[in-house]
N, C-alpha and C positions, 0 to 999 in steps of 0.2 A: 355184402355190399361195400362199396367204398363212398362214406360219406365224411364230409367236410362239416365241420365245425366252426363257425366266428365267435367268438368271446370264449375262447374256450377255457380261459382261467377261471369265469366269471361263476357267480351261484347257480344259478342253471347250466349254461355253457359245461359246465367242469361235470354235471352230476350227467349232462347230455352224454359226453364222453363214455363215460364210466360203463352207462348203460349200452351205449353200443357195443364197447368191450366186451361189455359179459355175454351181451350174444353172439358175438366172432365176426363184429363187422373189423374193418378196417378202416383206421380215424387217419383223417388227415385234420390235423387241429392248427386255427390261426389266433394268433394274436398279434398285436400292435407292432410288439417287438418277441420274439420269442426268442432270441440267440440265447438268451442267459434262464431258458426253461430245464430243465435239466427233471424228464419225463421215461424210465426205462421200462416201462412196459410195452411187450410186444403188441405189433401191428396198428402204433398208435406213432405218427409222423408232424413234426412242430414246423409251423412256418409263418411269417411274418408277410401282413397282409393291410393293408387301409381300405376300410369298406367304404369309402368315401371316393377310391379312384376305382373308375369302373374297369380300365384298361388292367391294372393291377388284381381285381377281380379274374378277369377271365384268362389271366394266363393261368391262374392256376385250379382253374373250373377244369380241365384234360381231365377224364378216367374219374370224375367223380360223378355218381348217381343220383346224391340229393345234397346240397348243400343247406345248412341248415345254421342261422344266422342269430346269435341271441347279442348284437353288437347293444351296446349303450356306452354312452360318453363314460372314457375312464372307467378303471374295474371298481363297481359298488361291492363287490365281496371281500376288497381289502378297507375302501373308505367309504362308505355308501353316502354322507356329508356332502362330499367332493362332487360324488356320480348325481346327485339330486343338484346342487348347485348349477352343474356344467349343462344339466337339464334343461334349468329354468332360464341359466343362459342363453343358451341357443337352441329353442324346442324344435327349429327347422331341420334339427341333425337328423332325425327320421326318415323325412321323406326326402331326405335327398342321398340317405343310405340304399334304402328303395328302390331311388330312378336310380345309382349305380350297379345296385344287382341284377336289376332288370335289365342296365344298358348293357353289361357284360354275359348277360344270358342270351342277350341276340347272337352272337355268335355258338353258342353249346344250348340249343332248344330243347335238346330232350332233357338238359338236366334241369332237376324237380327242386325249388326255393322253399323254404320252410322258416318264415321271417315269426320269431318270437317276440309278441308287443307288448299291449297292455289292455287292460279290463274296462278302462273309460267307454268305451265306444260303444259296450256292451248298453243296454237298457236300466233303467233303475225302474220304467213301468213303462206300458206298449206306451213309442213314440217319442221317448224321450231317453237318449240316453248320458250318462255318467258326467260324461264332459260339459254336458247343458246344463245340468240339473240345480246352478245355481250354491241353494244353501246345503242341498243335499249333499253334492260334492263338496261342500268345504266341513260339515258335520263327518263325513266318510275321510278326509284326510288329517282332519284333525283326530279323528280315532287311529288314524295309522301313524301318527308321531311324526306327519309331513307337511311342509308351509304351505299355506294356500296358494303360494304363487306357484305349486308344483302345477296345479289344474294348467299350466299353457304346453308343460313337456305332455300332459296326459291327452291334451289336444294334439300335441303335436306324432304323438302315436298316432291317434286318428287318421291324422294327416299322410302318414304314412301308408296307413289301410288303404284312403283313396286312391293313393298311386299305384297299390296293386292290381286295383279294381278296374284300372283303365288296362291293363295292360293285359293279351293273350299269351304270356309265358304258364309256365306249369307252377304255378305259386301257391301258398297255401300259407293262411294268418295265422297262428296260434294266441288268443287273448285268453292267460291264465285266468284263475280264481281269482277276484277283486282281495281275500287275503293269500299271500303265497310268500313262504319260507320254509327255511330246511328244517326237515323234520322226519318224520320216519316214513321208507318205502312201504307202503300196503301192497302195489297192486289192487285197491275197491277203491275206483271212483268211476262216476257218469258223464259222459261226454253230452257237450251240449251245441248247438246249432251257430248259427249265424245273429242272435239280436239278443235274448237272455240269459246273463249269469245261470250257472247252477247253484244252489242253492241248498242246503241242509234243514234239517227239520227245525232249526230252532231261526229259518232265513238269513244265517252266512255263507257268505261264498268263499271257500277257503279250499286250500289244495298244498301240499307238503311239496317242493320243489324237489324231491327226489320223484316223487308219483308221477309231477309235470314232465321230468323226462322220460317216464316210460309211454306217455302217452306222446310224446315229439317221436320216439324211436317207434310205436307202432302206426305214427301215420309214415313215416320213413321206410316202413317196410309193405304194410297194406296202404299206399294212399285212398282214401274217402272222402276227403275234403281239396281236391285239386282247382284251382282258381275259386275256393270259396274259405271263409273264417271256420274254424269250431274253436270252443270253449270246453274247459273241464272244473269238475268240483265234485265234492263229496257229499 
């Protein structure tokens, strides 16, 4: 397959890469600026891209299968400080990343969005989920080492969700594990639906950001969740 990558520097973005590599797809990788990337591994191609203009988008959606989008403000895998700051600046960067992938997808319909978000939107119990949840969510980021005022970027994923949700392109949401960082590939974890985290026996939801790409590259190649969310965890 020839799939496209956005944030491809980034902690997921980068491990997305990888893993399409090892199974002989062919990367088209974007980032902000990538002239000064300097990447030699075969069948894997750098190109500089603003997910933010839709025209700029679709010229270079030609020959690609699924694009697959892990954009956030600034690369949190060199300053994560900065990527959360720029967050809580403007949590509208979401969904208007969204309406640009979507507005550039009218032109190239077959090809298949695969927008990497976040876990807010997921449920914390039937009805209510993450983003609402009040004291819940500021006890859940203050356990992830993150300011309260992140809860309006974690809204503003949300936000983003919505706008896929109006739209009939071939889209598909990925909202990781509520914990997720680099840590070791297993291959063993459980794919989960549209509204609840998966969960562990001891009630975390957690997921190694190498695992999270292998489950972004096996809906990239068997889709199963087209214009709908899934979730993973261990």
């Amino acid at each position: 397959m020839q799939i496209g990558v956005i944030g491809a520097t980034g902690t997921i973005g980068s491990r997305v890469v990888s893993e399409a590599l090892s199974r002989g797809h062919r990367i088209t990788a974007f980032s902000r600026d990538a002239s000064q990337i300097e990447d030699r591994r075969e069948n894997v191609t750098w190109k500089s891209v603003d997910v933010l203009d839709a025209a700029g988008i679709a010229a270079v959606l030609p020959g690609l299968d699924v694009m697959i989008s892990g954009f956030g403000p600034d690369n949190a895998a060199k300053d994560i400080a900065d990527s959360v700051a720029r967050s809580i600046a403007d949590p509208t960067v979401y969904a208007r990343a969204a309406t640009a992938l979507l507005t550039a997808l009218e032109s190239h319909p077959k090809t298949r969005l695969i927008v990497i978000g976040g876990a807010a939107s997921l449920e914390v119990k039937p009805g209510l989920v993450w983003a609402d949840s009040g004291e819940l969510l500021h006890e859940a980021l203050d356990q992830l080492g993150l300011p309260r005022e992140y809860a309006a970027a974690m809204r503003g994923h949300g936000d983003a969700l919505n706008v896929l949700r109006t739209s009939n392109r071939l889209w598909t949401y990925f909202s990781p594990a509520v914990e997720i960082a680099p840590g070791e590939r297993t291959g063993c974890f459980r794919i989960g639906g549209d509204q609840q985290p998966v969960v562990d026996a001891d009630g975390r939801s957690r997921i190694s950001v190498e695992d999270a790409a292998i489950a972004l590259i096996d809906e990239a190649e068997l889709p199963r969740f087209v214009q709908r969310r899934f979730t993973i965890g261990y």
